[in-house]
C-alpha positions, 0 to 999 in steps of 0.5 A: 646321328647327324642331320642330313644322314639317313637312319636306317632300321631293319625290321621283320616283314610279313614274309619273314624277310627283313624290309628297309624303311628309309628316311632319305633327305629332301632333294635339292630345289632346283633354280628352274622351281625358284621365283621371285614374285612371278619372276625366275631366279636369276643373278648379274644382269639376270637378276629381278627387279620389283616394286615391292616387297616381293614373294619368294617361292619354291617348289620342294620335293622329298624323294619318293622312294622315302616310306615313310606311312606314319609321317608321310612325304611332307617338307617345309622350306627354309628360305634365306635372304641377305644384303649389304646395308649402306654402313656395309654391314651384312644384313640376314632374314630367314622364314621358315614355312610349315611343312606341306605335301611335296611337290607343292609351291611354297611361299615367303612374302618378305617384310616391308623394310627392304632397302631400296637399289639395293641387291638382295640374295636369297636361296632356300632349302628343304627339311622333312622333319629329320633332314635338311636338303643342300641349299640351292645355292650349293653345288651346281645350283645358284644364288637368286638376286632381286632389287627393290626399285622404288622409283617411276619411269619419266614420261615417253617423249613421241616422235614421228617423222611423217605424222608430226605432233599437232602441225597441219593436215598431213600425208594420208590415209593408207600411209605408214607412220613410224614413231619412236617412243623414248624415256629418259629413265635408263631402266625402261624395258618396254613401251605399252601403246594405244592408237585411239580405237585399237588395241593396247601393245607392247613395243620393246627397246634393244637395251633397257633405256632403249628407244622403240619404234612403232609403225601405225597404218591409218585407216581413216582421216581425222585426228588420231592419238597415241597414249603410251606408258614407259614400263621399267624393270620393276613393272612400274609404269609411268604417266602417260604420254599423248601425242596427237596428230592429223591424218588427211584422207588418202593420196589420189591414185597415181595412174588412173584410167576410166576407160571410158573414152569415146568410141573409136578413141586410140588411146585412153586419157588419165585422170592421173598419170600419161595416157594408155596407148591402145592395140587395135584390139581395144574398142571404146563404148562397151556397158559400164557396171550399173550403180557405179559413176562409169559412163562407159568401159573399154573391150578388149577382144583377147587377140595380140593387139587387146592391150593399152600401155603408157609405154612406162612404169607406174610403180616406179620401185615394185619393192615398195607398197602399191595398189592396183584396182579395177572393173573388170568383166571376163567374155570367158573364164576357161584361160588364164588371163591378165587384167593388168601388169608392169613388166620386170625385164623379160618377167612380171613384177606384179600381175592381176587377172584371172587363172583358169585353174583346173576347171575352176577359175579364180581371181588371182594377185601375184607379187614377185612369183608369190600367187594369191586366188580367191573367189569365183569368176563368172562369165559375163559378170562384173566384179571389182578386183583390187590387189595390195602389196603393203611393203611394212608387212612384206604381205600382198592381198587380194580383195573381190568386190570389197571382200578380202579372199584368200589369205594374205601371202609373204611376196618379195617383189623384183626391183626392175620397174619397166612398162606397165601394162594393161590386158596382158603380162610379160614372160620369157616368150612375150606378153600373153595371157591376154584380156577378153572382155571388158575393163574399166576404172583402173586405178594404180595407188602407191599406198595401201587401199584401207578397207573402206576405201575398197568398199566405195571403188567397189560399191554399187548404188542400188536404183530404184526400179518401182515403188508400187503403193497401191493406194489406188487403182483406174481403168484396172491399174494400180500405179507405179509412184514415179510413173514408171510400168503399172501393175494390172489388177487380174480378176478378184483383185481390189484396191482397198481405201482406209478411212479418209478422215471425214467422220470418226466412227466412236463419235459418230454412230452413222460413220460407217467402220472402216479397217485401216490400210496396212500401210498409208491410204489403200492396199490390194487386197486378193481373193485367194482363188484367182486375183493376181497383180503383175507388170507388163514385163520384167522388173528386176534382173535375176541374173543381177543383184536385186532387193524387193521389199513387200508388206504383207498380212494373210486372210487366214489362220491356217492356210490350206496351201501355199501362197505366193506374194511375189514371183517372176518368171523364166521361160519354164519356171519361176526365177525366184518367188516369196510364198507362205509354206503353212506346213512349215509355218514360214515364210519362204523364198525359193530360187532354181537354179536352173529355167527348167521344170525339177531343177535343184531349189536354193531355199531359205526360210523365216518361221512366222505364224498366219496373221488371219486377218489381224495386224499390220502384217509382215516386211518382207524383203528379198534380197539377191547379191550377185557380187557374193553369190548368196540370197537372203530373206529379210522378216520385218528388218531381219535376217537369220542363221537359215535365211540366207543361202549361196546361189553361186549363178542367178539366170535371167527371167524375162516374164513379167513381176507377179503379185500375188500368184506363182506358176506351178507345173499346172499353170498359175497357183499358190494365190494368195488370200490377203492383203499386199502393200508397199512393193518396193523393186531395186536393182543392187543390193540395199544395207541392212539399215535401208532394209529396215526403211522399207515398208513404212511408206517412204524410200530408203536410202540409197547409199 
């Protein structure tokens, strides 16, 4: 019987009925099941290119209905490849593969010898013992074609029009550069590239030989470089290309206004750009964010006549990429209101301010009618908005207090550029949605803000409120380094000195022993029953951020009650306190949330065991940051997973800082027996690097 013909025979079933066995061919692979190394089957302008002697693979299959128990469905391939040689005499190699499970890929890996430029046909077919599959070059199938390119790219040339190769300090910061990437070989398909620091990408020409441009964002000045490796048709990849180029830090705002003009001033000078013209409803004067240069902000008071306008544009195109920034205070959060705006006919082209939302207000940024909000406004509270429209990406962001909310938006701003306004925004029936409040540091860039910059407008210089280091005590008072409030030793409470040098107690045997202090000279030491230390009056401001840093070493090994190192007190209950919980085995800080006795308590906590007198104790140090709504309880420079919780409202505490002991809902408790040392207050947030300073005697850096 001729191969490729099904043999039939009929032989008796168990049931007394005749049952076929059938030995049907193999199918005919399909192109989709063709590769040549990891590259489809493809001819013309389709076709594979290679580096090498490459591996053809198939996937074969033998119908499923072929029965055939004793043999099983196994098929083999049988692979063909052939060429034109330079005398133009056709050239064959064929291999066949042990046959194999169906369904399976199978493999030939070429012989080395195959000419190079030149193109290569190949197709493959099946056999299952008895009979042959068409080839998949017959009928609706297709030959496969591949050329072996033995020949490397030349080197990408580099160019780029705002950042040119090794020339004088350039552009900026924050400011696109494009550059094209080119190599004289015809047959590059892609450009591999690396900005120094970044990851390494793809660009693609339109053609092969084709140029590539990419766009790069500097985010910092320096010098910058850009590696890139030419990759042909085959996968062969070129020597690299450097091009180095210098960055200067980023163009100075546009229009800027401090805001912080004299009282009783009409208009708000620039440091760039034209003076603001003010409404009768602005005041000059008002509280400036403390930790930041402003001397002073501008009020306005939310009437038609709250509003400052040079009378002109800032960003003179809306459509391309600009920034807008600033300080800025809301008297309320129950009313949509604008911080600042430019005008776009009778419309806005872009708005920064607040939206009231339902019953949840939220800062927000919007472009061209695309509206992006984000974080939680708070009556009576600074924060630092900035809003960035970056024209390369057609994306717009909105940061708060340096943090990025919300997700970036597509916006398509109008083109209109009519006067820019701050307090209030424009629509069909006027300029409302008007600023109450204060507004101050307003900076317009026509760039993009990088991150770090946005994280200096946006920083808070933390101020040292106290540094106690209860190194001695007179008249009662221990002092406060710098001659600020003292802290006044309550009954039981003492200062104890260290070993002042004079004698050494292995030398000499009439030199009296003398523990060490925990940190320096002296520490204070508390009975547990009723010695206490506390200023006069308030030392931080808890509706504020703040960080207190204390040392602390516990007399016990098992307490038998809680014990507080450090409270201040509201009216009714404590604002904030640090105490030992021995049934948790852990140091705690407890926040209310509320000045009222059975108020919900943020808690945080780090596991530690008692000292019992022995050691240098632990750094603890507390840590409340406004601008994030959280609290964080640092264990000897640590932080952990349960040590910091959301406080979305700090309130104010006007009693005085307690060391020492804490009110319960009978009167003062939790007094701590033990050792206190190095208690440090701040205003602001410390970082994790000038946390880790504290307690060891010296200030931290307060940067």
């Amino acid at each position: 019987m001729a191969a490729g013909c099904a043999a039939v025979a009929f032989v008796a079933g168990t049931s007394g009925v005749a049952a076929a066995v059938d030995n049907l061919p193999p199918k005919q692979p399909l192109i989709g099941d063709l590769k040549t190394d990891t590259k489809a089957c493809g001819t013309g302008d389709e076709r594979a290119y290679v580096g090498g002697a490459p591996t053809l693979s198939a996937v074969l299959y033998d119908p499923v209905e072929d029965d055939r128990p004793a043999e099983g469905n196994f098929v083999a391939a049988e692979f063909e490849a052939w060429w034109t040689g330079p005398d133009g005499v056709e050239q064959r190699r064929t291999y066949t593969t042990l046959r194999t499970t169906s369904g399976t890929t199978q493999w030939w890996r070429m012989p080395t010898g195959i000419p190079a430029n030149t193109v290569v046909s190949w197709h493959v077919r099946a056999f299952d013992g008895t009979a042959h599959s068409p080839w998949s070059s017959e009928g609706d199938g297709a030959v496969c074609e591949f050329v072996y390119d033995d020949e490397f790219p030349q080197k990408a040339t580099i160019q780029s029009p705002e950042y040119p190769e090794e020339t004088s300090w350039v552009d900026g910061a924050g400011v696109y550069g494009h550059f094209t990437l080119d190599s004289p070989s015809d047959d590059v398909v892609a450009y591999e590239y690396n900005f120094m620091g970044g990851a390494y990408r793809t660009a693609r020409p339109d053609r092969p030989g084709g140029s590539a441009t990419v766009s790069y964002l500097p985010e910092r000045a320096g010098v910058h470089v850009l590696t890139v490796q030419a990759v042909d048709r085959a996968g062969h990849r070129s020597a690299t290309s450097y091009y180095l180029f210098r960055v200067q830090e980023g163009r100075a705002p546009v229009a800027h206004w401090t805001l912080a003009d004299p009282a009783g001033s009409t208009s708000a000078g620039a440091e760039t750009g034209t003076a603001a013209r003010a409404g009768s409803g602005v005041t000059f004067g008002a509280q400036a964010p403390q930790g930041t240069a402003l001397a002073s902000t501008a009020t306005l008071d939310g009437s038609s006549h709250g509003y400052l306008t040079p009378d002109a544009p800032v960003v003179t195109d809306p459509r391309t990429t600009f920034a807008v920034g600033a300080w800025v205070r809301p008297a309320q959060t129950d009313r949509n209101m604008t911080v600042a705006s430019q005008d776009a006919g009778e419309s806005a082209s872009f708005a920064l301010g607040l939206r009231s939302g339902d019953d949840v207000p939220t800062w927000s940024f919007t472009v061209g009618g695309a509206r992006l909000t984000g974080g939680a406004p708070e009556t009576g509270e600074w924060a630092h908005l900035l809003g960035v429209y970056d024209a390369e990406t057609g994306r717009a962001r909105l940061y708060v207090n340096g943090h990025q909310v919300g997700a970036e938006v597509q916006a398509s701003p109008a083109a209109a550029a009519g006067a820019f306004q701050l307090g209030r925004v424009r629509d069909g029936r006027g300029h409302h949605d008007r600023w109450h409040g204060e507004l101050g540091d307003v900076r317009v860039y026509d760039r993009v803000v990088v991150p770090a910059e946005e994280t200096e407008l946006s920083a808070r210089k933390p101020r040292l409120l106290g540094h106690w280091s209860l190194e001695t005590a007179a008249d009662g008072t221990s002092p406060e380094l710098y001659g600020g409030t003292p802290l006044r030793l309550g009954p039981g409470a003492t200062i104890h000195r260290g070993p002042d040098g004079s004698c050494l107690p292995d030398i000499d045997p009439d030199c009296p022993s003398i523990p060490y202090a925990l940190v320096g000279d002296g520490h204070l030491t508390l009975d547990g029953e009723s010695a206490y230390a506390a200023t006069d009056g308030p030392v931080v401001d808890t509706s504020d951020s703040f960080t207190l840093g204390v040392v602390v070493r516990l007399a016990d090994t098992e307490p038998a009650h809680p014990m507080t190192v450090l409270s201040q007190a509201g009216e009714h209950i404590d604002a904030f306190k640090v105490r030992y919980q021995p049934s948790a085995h852990a140091w705690q800080l407890v926040m209310p949330q509320r000045d009222e006795q059975g108020a919900p308590e943020r808690v945080v906590a780090q596991t530690a065991m008692a000292d019992g007198g022995e050691g240098q104790g632990h750094r603890i140090v507390v840590v409340y940051d406004d601008a994030t709504d959280k609290i964080t309880l640092y264990l000897d420079g640590q932080a952990t997973v349960g040590s910091t919780a959301d406080l979305p409202d700090g309130w104010h505490s006007s009693g005085p800082l307690q060391v020492g002991r804490a009110q319960t809902g009978e009167g003062w408790g939790e007094y701590l027996h033990g050792d206190v040392d190095e208690v440090h207050a701040f205003s602001g947030v410390l970082t994790a690097s000038s946390i880790a300073q504290l307690g060891g005697g010296n200030e931290p850096c307060l940067c």
